[in-house]
Structure formats: C-alpha cells, structure tokens
gemmi code that builds the backbone of each chain (N, CA, C; Angstrom):
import gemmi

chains = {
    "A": [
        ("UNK", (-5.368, 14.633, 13.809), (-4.727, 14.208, 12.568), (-4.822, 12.691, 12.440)),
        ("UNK", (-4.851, 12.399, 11.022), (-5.163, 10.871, 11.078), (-3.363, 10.084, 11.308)),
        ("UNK", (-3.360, 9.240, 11.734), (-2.209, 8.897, 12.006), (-2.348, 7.017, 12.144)),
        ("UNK", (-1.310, 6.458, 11.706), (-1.446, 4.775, 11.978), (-0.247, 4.414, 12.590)),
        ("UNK", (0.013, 4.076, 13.891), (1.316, 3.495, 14.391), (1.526, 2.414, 14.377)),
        ("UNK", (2.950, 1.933, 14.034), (3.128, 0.594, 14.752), (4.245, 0.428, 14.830)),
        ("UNK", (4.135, 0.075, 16.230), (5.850, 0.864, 17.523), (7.059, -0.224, 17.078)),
        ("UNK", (6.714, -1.238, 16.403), (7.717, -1.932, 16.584), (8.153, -2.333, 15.308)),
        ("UNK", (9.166, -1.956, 15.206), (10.013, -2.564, 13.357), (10.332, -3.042, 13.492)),
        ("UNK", (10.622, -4.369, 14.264), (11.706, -5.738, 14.381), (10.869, -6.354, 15.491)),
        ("UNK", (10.128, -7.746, 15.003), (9.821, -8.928, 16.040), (9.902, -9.431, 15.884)),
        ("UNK", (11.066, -10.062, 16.364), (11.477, -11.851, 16.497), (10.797, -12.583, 17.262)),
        ("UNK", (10.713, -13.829, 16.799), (10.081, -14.638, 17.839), (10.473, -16.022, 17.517)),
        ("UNK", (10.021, -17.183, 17.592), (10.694, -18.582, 17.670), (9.306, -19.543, 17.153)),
        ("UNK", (9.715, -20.156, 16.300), (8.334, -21.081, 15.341), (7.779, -21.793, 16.377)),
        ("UNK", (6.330, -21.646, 16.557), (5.270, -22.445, 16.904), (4.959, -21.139, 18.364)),
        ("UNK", (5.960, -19.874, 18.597), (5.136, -18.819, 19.583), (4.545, -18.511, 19.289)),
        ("UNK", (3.417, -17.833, 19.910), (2.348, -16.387, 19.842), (3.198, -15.293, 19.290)),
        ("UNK", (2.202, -14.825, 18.131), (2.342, -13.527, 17.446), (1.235, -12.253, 17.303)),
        ("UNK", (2.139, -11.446, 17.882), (0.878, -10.118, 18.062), (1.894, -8.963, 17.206)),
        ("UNK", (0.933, -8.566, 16.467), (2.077, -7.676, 15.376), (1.048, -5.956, 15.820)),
        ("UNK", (1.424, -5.001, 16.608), (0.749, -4.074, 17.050), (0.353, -3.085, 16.400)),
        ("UNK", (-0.943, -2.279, 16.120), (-1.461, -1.153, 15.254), (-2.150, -0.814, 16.101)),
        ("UNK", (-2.176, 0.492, 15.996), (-2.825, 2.202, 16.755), (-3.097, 2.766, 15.759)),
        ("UNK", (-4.546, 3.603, 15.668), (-4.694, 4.299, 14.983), (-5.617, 5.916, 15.316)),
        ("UNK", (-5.392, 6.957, 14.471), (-6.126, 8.096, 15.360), (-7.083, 8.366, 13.989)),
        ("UNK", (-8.096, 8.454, 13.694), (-8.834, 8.829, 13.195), (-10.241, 9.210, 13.491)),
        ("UNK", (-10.564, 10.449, 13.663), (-12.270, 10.959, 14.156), (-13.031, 10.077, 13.125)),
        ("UNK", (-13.313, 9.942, 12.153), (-14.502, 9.253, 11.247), (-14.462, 7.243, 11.836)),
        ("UNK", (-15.189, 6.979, 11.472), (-15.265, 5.797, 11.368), (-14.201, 5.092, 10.755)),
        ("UNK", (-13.165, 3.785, 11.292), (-12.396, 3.425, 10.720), (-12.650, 2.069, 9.915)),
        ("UNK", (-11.833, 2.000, 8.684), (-11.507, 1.057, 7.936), (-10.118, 0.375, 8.049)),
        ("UNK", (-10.089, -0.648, 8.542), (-8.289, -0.821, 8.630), (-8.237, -2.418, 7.940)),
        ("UNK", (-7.080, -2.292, 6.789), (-6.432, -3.384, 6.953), (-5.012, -3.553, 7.340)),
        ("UNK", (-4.926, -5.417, 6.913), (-3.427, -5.467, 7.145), (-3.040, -5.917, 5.890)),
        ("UNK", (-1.892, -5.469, 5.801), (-1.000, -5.665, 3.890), (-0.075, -7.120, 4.698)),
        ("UNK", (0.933, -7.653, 3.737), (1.723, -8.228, 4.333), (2.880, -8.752, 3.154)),
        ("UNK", (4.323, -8.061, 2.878), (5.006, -8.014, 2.089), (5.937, -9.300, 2.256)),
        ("UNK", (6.089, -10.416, 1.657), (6.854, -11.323, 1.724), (8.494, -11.151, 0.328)),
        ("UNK", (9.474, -11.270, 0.770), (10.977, -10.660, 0.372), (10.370, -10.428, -0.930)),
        ("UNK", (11.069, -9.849, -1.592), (11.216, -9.694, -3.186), (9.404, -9.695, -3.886)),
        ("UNK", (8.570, -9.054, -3.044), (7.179, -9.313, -3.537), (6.509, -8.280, -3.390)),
        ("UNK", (5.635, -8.308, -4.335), (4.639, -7.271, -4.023), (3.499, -7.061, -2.688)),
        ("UNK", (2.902, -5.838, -2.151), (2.053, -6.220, -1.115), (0.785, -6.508, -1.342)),
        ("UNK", (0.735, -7.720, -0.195), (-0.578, -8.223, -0.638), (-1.816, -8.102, 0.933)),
        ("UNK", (-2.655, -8.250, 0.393), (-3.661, -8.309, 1.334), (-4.100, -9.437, 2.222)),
        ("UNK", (-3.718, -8.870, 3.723), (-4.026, -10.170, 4.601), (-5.576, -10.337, 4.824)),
        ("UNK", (-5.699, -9.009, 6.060), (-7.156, -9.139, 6.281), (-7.554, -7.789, 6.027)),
        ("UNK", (-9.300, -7.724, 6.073), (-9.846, -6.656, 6.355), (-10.483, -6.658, 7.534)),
        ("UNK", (-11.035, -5.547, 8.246), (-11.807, -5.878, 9.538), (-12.881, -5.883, 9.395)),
        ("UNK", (-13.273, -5.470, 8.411), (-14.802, -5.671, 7.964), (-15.459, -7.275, 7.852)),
        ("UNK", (-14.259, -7.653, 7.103), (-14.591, -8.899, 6.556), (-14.342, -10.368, 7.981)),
        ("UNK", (-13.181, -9.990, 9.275), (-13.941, -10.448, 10.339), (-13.049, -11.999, 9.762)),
        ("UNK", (-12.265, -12.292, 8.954), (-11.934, -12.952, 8.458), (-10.660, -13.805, 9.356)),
        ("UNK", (-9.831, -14.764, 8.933), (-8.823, -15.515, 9.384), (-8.264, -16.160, 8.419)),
        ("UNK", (-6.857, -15.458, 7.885), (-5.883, -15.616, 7.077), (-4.744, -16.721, 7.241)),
        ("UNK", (-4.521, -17.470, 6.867), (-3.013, -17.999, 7.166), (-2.556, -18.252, 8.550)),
        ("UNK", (-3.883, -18.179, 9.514), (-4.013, -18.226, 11.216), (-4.045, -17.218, 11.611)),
        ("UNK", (-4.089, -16.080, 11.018), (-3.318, -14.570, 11.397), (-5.354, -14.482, 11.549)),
        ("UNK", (-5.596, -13.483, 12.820), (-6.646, -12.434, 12.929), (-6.472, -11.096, 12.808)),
        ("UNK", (-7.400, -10.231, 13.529), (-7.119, -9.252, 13.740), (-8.528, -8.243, 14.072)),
        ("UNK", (-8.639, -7.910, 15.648), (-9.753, -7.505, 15.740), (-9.910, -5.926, 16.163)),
        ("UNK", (-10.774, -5.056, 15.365), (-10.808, -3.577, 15.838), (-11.258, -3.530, 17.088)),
        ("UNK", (-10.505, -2.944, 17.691), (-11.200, -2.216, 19.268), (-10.935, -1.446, 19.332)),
        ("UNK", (-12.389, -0.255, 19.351), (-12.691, 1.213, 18.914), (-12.099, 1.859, 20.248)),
        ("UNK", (-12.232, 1.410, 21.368), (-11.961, 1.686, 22.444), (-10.488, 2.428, 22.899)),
        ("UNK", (-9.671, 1.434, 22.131), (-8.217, 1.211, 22.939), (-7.406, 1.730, 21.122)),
        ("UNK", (-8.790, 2.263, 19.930), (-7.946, 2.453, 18.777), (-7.100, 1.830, 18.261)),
        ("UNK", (-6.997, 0.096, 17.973), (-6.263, -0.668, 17.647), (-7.078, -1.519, 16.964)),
        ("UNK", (-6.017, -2.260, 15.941), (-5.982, -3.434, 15.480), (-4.818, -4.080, 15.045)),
        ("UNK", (-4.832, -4.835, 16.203), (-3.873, -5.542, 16.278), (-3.684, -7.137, 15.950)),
        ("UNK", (-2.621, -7.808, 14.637), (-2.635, -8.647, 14.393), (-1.752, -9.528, 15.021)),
        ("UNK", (-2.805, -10.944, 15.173), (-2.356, -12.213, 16.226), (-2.196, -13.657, 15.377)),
        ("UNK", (-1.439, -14.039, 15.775), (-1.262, -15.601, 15.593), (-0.546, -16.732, 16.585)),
        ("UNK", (-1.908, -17.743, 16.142), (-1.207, -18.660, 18.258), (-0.154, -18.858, 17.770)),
        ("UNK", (0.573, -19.506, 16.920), (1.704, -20.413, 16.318), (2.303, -19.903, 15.070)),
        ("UNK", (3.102, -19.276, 15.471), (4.147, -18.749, 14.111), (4.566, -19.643, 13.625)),
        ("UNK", (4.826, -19.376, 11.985), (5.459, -20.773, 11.461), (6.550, -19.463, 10.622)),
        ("UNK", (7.819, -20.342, 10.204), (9.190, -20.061, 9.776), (8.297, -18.796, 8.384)),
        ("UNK", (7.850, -19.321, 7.574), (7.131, -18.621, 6.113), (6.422, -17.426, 6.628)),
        ("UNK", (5.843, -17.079, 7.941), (5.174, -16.056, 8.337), (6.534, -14.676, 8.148)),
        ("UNK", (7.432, -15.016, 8.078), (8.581, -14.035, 8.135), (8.322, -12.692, 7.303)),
        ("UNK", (8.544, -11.822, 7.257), (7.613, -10.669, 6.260), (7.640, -9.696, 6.715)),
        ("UNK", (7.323, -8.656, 5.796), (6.997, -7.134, 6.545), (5.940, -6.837, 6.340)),
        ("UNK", (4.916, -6.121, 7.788), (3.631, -6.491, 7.855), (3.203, -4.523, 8.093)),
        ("UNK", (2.172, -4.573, 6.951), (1.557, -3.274, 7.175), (0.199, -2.995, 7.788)),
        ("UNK", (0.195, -1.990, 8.125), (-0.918, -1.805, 9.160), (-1.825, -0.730, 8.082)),
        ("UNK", (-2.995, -0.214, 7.592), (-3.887, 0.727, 6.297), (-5.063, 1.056, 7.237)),
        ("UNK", (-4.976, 2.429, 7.526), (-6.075, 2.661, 8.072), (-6.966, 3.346, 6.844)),
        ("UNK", (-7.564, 3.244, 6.329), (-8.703, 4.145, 4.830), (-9.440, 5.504, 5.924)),
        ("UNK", (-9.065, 6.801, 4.809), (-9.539, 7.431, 5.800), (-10.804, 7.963, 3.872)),
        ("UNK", (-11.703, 8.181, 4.489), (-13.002, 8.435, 3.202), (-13.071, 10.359, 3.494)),
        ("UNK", (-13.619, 11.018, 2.732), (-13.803, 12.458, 2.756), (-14.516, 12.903, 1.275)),
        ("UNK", (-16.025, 13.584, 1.028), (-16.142, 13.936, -0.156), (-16.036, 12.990, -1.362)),
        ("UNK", (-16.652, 12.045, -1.129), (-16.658, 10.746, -2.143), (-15.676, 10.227, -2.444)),
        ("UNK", (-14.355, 10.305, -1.653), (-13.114, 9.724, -1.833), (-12.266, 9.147, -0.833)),
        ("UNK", (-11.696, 8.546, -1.152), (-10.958, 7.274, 0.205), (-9.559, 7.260, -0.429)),
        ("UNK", (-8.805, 7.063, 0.839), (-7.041, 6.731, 0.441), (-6.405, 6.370, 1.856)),
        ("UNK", (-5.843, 5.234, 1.988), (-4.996, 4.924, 2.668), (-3.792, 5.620, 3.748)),
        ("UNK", (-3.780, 5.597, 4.752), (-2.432, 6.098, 5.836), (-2.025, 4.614, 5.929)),
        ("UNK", (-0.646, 4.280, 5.865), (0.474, 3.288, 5.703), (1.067, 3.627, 7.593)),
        ("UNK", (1.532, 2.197, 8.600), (2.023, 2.528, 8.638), (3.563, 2.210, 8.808)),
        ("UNK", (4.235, 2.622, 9.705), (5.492, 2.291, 8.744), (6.124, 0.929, 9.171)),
        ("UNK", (5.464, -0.020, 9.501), (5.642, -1.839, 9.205), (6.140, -2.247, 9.998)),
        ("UNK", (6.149, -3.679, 10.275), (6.660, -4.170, 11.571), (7.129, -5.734, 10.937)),
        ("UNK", (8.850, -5.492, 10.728), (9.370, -6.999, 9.936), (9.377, -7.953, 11.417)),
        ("UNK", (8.534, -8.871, 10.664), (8.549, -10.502, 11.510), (9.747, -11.020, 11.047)),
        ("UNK", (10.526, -11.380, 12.303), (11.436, -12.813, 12.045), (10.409, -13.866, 12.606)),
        ("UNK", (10.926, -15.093, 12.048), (10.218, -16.246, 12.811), (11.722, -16.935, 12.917)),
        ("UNK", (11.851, -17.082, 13.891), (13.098, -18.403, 14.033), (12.625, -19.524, 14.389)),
        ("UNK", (13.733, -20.886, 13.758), (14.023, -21.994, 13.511), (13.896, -22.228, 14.963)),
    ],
    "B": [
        ("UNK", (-7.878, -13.826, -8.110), (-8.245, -12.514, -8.654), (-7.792, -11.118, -8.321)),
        ("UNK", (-8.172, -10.494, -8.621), (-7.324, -8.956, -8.056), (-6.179, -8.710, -8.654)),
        ("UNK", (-5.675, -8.986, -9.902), (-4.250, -8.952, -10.282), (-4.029, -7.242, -10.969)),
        ("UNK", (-3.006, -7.019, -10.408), (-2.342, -5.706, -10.638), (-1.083, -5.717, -11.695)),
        ("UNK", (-0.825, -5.254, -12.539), (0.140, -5.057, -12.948), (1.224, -3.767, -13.419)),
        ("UNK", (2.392, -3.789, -13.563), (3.204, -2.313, -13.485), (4.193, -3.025, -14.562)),
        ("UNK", (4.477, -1.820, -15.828), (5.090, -1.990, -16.734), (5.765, -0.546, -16.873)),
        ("UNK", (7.108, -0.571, -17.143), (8.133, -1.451, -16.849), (8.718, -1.582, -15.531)),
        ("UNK", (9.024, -2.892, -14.870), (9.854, -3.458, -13.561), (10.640, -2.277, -13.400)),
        ("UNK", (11.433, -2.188, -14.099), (12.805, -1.613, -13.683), (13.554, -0.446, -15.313)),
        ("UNK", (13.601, 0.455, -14.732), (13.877, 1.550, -15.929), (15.601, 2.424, -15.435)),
        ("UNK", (15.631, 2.626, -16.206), (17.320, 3.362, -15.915), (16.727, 4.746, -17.261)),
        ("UNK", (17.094, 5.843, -16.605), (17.190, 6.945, -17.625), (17.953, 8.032, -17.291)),
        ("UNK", (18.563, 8.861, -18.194), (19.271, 10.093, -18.019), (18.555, 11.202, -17.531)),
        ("UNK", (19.376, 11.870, -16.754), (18.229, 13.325, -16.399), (18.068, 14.135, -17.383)),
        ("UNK", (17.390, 14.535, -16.946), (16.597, 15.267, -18.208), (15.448, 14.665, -18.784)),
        ("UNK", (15.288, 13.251, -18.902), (14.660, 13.303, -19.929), (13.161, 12.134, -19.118)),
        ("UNK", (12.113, 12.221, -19.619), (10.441, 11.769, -18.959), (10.629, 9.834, -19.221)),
        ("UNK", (9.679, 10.126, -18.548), (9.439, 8.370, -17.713), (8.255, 7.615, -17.575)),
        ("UNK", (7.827, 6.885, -18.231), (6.167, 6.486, -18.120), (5.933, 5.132, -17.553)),
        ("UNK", (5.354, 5.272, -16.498), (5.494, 4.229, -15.672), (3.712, 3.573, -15.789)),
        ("UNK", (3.569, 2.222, -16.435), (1.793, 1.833, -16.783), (1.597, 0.494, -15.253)),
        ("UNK", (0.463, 1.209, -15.102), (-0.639, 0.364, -13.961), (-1.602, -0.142, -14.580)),
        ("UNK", (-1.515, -1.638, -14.369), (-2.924, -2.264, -15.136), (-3.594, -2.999, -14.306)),
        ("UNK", (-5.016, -3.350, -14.303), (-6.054, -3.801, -13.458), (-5.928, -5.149, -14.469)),
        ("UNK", (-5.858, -6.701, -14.138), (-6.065, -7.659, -15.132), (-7.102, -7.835, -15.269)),
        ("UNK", (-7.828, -8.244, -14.473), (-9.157, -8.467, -14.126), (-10.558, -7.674, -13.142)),
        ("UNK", (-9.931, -6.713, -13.169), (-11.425, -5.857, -12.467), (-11.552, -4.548, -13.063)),
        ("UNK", (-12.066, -4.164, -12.797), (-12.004, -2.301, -13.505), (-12.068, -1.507, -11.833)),
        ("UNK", (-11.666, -1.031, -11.750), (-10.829, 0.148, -11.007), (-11.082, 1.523, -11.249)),
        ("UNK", (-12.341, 2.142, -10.373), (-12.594, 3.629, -10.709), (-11.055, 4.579, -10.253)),
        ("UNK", (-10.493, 4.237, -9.286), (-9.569, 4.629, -8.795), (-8.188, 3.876, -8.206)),
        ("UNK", (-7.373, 4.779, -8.995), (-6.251, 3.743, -8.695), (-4.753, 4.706, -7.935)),
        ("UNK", (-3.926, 4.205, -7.086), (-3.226, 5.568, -6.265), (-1.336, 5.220, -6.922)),
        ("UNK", (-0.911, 5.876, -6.463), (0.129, 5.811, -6.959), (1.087, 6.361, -5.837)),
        ("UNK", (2.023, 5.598, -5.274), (3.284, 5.865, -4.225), (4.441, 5.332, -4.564)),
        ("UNK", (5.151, 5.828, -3.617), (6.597, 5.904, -3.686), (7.046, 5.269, -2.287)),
        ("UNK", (7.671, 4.592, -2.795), (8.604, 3.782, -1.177), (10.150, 3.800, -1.102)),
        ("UNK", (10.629, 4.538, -0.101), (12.028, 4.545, -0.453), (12.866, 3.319, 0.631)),
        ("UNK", (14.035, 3.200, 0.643), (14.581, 1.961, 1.013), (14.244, 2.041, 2.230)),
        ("UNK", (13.821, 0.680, 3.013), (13.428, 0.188, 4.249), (12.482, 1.605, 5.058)),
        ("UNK", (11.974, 1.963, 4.228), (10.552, 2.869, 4.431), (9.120, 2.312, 4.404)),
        ("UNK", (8.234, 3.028, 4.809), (6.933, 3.095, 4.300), (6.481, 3.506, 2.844)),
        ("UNK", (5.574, 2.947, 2.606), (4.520, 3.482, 1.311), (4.230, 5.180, 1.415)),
        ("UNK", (4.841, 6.075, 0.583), (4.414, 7.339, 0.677), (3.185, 7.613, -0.442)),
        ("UNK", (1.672, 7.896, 0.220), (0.981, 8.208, -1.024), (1.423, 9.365, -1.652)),
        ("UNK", (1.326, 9.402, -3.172), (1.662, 10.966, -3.834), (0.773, 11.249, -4.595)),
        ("UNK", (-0.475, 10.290, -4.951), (-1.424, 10.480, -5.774), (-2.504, 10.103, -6.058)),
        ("UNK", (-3.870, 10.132, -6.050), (-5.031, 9.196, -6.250), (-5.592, 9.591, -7.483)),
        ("UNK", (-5.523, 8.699, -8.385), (-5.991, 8.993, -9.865), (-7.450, 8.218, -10.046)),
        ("UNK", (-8.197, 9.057, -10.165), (-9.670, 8.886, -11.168), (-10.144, 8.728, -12.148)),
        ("UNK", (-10.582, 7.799, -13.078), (-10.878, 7.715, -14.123), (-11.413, 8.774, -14.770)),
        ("UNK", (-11.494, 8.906, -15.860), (-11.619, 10.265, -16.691), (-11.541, 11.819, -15.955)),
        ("UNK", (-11.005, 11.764, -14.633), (-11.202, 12.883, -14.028), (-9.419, 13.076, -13.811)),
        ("UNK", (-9.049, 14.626, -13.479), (-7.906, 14.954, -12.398), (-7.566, 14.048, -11.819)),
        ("UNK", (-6.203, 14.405, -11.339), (-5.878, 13.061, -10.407), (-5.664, 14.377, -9.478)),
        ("UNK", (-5.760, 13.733, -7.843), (-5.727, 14.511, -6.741), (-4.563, 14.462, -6.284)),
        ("UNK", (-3.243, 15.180, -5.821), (-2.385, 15.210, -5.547), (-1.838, 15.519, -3.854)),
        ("UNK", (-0.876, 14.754, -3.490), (-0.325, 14.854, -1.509), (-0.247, 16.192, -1.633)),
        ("UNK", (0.137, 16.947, -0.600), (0.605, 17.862, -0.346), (2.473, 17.478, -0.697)),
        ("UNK", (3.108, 18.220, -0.986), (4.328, 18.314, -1.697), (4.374, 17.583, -2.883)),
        ("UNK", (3.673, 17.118, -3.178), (4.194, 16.278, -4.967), (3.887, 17.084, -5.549)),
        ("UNK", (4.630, 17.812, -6.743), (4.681, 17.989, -7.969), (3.551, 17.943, -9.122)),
        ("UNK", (2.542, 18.000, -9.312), (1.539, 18.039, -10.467), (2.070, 18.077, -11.847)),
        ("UNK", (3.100, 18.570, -11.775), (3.751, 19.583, -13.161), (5.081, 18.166, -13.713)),
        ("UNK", (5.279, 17.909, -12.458), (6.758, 16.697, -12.177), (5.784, 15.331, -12.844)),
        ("UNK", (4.809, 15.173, -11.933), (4.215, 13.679, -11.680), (2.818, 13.519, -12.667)),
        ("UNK", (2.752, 13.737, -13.620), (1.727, 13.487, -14.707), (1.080, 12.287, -14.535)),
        ("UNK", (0.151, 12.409, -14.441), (-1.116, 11.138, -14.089), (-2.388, 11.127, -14.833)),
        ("UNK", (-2.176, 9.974, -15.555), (-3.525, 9.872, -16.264), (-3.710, 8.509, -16.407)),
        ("UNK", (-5.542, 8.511, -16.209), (-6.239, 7.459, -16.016), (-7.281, 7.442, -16.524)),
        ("UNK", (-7.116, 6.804, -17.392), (-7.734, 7.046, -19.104), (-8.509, 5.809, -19.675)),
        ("UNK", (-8.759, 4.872, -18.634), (-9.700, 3.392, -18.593), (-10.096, 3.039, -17.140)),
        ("UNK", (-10.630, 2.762, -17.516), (-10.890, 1.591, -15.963), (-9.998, 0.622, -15.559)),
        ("UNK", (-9.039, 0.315, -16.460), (-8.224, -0.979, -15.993), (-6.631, -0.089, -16.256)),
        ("UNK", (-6.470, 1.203, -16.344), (-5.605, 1.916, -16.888), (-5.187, 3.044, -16.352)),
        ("UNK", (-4.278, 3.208, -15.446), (-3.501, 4.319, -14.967), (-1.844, 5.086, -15.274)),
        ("UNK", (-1.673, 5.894, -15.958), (0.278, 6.328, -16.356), (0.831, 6.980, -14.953)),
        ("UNK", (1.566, 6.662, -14.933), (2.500, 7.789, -14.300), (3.888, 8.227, -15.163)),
        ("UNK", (3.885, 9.700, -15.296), (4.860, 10.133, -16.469), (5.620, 10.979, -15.323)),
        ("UNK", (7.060, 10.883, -14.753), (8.193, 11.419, -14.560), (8.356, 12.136, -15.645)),
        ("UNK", (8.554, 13.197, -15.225), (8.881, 14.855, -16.389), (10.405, 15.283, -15.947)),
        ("UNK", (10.994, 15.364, -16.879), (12.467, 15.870, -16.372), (12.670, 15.151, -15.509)),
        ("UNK", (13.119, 13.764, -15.503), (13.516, 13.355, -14.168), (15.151, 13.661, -13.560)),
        ("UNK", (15.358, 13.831, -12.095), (16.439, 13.807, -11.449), (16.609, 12.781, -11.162)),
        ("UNK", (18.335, 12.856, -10.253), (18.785, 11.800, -9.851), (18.064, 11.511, -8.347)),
        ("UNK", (17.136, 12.636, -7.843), (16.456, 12.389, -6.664), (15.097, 11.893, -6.843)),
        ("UNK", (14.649, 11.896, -7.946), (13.097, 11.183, -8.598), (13.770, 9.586, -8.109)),
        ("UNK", (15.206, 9.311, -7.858), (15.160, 7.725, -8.215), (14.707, 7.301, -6.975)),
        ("UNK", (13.753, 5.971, -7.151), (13.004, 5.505, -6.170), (12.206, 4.229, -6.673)),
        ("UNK", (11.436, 3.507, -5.375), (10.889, 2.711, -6.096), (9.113, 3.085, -6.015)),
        ("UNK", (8.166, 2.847, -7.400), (7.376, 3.370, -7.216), (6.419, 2.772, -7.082)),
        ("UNK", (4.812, 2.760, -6.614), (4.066, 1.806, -6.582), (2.725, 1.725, -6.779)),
        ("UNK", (1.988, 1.821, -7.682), (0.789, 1.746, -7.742), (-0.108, 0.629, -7.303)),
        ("UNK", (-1.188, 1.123, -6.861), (-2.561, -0.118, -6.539), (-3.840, 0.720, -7.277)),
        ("UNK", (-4.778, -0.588, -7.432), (-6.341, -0.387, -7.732), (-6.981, -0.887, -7.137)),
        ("UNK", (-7.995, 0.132, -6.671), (-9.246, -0.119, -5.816), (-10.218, -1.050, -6.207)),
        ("UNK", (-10.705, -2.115, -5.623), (-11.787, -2.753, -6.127), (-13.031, -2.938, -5.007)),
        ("UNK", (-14.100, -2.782, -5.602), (-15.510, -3.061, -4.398), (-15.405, -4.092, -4.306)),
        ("UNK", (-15.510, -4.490, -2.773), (-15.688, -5.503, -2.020), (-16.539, -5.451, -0.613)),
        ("UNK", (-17.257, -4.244, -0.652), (-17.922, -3.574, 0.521), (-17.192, -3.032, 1.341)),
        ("UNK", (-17.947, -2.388, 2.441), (-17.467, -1.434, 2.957), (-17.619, -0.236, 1.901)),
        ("UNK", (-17.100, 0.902, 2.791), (-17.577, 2.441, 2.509), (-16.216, 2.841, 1.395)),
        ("UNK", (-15.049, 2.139, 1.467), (-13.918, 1.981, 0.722), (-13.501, 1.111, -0.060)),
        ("UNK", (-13.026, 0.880, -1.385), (-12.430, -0.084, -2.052), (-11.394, -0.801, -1.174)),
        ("UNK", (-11.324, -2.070, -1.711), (-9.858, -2.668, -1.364), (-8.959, -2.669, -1.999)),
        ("UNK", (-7.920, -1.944, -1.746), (-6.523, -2.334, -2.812), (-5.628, -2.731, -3.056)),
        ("UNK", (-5.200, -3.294, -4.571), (-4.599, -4.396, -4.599), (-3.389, -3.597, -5.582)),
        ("UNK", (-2.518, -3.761, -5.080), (-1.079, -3.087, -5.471), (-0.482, -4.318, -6.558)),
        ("UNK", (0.057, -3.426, -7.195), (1.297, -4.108, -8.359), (2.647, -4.429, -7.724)),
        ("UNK", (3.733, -4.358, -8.471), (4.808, -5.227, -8.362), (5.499, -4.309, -8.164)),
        ("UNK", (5.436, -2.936, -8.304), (6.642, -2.012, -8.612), (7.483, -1.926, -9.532)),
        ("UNK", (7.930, -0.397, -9.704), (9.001, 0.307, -10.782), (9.704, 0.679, -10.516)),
        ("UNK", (11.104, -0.040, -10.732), (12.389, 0.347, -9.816), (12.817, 1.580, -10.698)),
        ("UNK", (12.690, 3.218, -10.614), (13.492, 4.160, -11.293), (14.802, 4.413, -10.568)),
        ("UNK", (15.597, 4.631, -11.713), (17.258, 4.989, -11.645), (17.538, 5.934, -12.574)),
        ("UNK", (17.408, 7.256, -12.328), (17.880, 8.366, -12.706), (19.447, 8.640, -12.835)),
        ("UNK", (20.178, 8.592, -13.842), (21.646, 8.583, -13.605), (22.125, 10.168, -13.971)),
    ],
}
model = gemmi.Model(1)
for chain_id, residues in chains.items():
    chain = gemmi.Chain(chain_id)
    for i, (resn, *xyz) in enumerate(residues, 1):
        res = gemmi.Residue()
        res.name, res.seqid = resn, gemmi.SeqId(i, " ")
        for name, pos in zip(("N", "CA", "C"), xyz):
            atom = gemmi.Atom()
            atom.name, atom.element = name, gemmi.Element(name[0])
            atom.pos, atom.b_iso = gemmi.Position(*pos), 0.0
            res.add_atom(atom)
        chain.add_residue(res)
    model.add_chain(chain)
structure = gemmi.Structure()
structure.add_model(model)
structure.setup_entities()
C-alpha cells in the first residue's frame, strides 16, 4: 500500500540548530516526492521537489531509494522557518497522478 | 507564478441547502485540478481529482451524488456541496496541477474554504 510517514508532529529546536524534518515512504512504482510547507494563517506552498535537486530557503532534501526516505534538512534554523511541513509522495496509475499527504511535522524554532 | 485561487474564503449556510465552492488557476491552465478536505490539526484528505471536460474521479468514501465536481476550463474547477450537513463543515482545499517535468504535475493549492453548516 502506498503510504507517506512522518513520525514526528512536534520539533522544536533552538535558532541557528540543525534541522532534519523526517519522511518514509512505501510505494512499489517509482517515486515522486515533494515537500509542501504551511506557514500560520496560509496557504500550502511548495518547498522542494526531488526531481528538481533544488535548495530552498537552506532547506534540502535528498531521495534515498534505499532506506525509502526523503528527508528534509537545514544546517541553521532561523525563528521564520516555524511552520507545518508536509511530506507528497505522487503516486501515477493509467495516465493519472495524485498525491498521499503525510500527516506533517510542526517546526518550532526557538529564540 | 503558479497562483491558485478559491472563491468564497469563508461561507456559513443552513442545512439543507447546496454550496459552490470556485478554484481558479491565475496564470497557468491546469488539465487537472484535486480537491480536499482538511479537518482541524489534520492532514490534507484527497476526495477528488477533477479533469477537464471529463468525470471527476472520486476517493473511496466520498459521495459523487454529495460532492459535485465540475471542471469546465482549464483554469476552472466547482465544487458544489448538495444538501449540506452540519458534518460537511470543514475546511476545504483545492490545488492545480501544472507541468514542470517529471512524470507528474506540480501542485499548487489555493487558500481555502472555510464551510460552516449550521
């Protein structure tokens, strides 16, 4: 079954630590994953894709097919990183694609 | 770029009576655009992937008959609440897919529709 975890709904941490925000995912086909990232009172927006291999706002995030993760990092949290962060694995079938959510992991950043 | 939009924010209606909730693409056209539901300090539940001039494909447990979906442009998706209850109330959320490579669109979600069924 396709499935997207991410074990942790609350990570605090302290401005200028390392941030690793954790995603697991189970899918037989080839995966597509991004990361969303909801800041208070806002709509979700798009951090990264893994395709695209990209570096957001310091934030990465690299697939390893191996260990079924992608997991998002940042050396130095800053206070504004605070947010609720989604993990999208795209699962495709019969000329069609749709998203597994999963269920988010709110960053504190403390002062 | 990528701008999404959802009209109306925030709706209040009596039961009984239907609900039309509009998804707009500002700037891209959007073969496909999905439509979920998020309830408080939850996840995104998908309930729907709507296709331009085609059916919209429905989750397993949503309603077809409840959740009326039509996507009737490229930059243009409804969602119509039919008889709504006081358990339809929720907040709802549409996105549109846009090519950007890869084997999948990327999507770029709206603002949300706060429903309140009284």
């Amino acid at each position: 079954a396709q499935r997207v975890t991410q074990p942790e709904k609350l990570l605090s941490v302290f401005k200028g630590a390392p941030v690793e925000l954790k995603c697991n995912y189970s899918y037989s086909g080839s995966p597509e994953l991004f990361w969303y990232v909801q800041y208070s009172r806002q709509r979700l927006q798009l951090l990264l894709r893994h395709i695209s291999r990209e570096s957001i706002k310091g934030f990465t995030a690299d697939l390893n097919k191996g260990e079924t993760s992608f997991h998002l990092k940042k050396p130095f949290a800053q206070e504004e990183d605070s947010a609720m962060y989604y993990c999208a694995l795209s699962i495709s079938g019969s000329g069609t694609y749709k998203y597994i959510f999963g269920t988010g992991t709110r960053l504190k950043v403390l002062a | 770029g990528a701008v999404v939009s959802q009209h109306p924010s925030r709706v209040i209606c009596k039961s009984g009576t239907s609900v039309k909730i509009e998804c707009r693409s500002l700037d891209f056209q959007a073969t496909t655009m999905f439509w979920y539901r998020q309830f408080p300090k939850q996840s995104l539940m998908l309930m729907a992937t709507s296709n331009e001039g085609s059916k919209a494909t429905y989750e397993q447990g949503v309603e077809k008959d409840k959740f009326l979906i039509n996507h009737a442009s490229l930059t243009l998706s409804t969602l119509t609440v039919t008889s709504a209850h006081p358990e339809d109330s929720s907040f709802y959320i549409c996105s549109a897919g846009r090519k950007e490579g890869g084997r999948s669109d990327t999507q770029y979600f709206g603002p949300g529709t706060r429903l309140t069924v009284l």
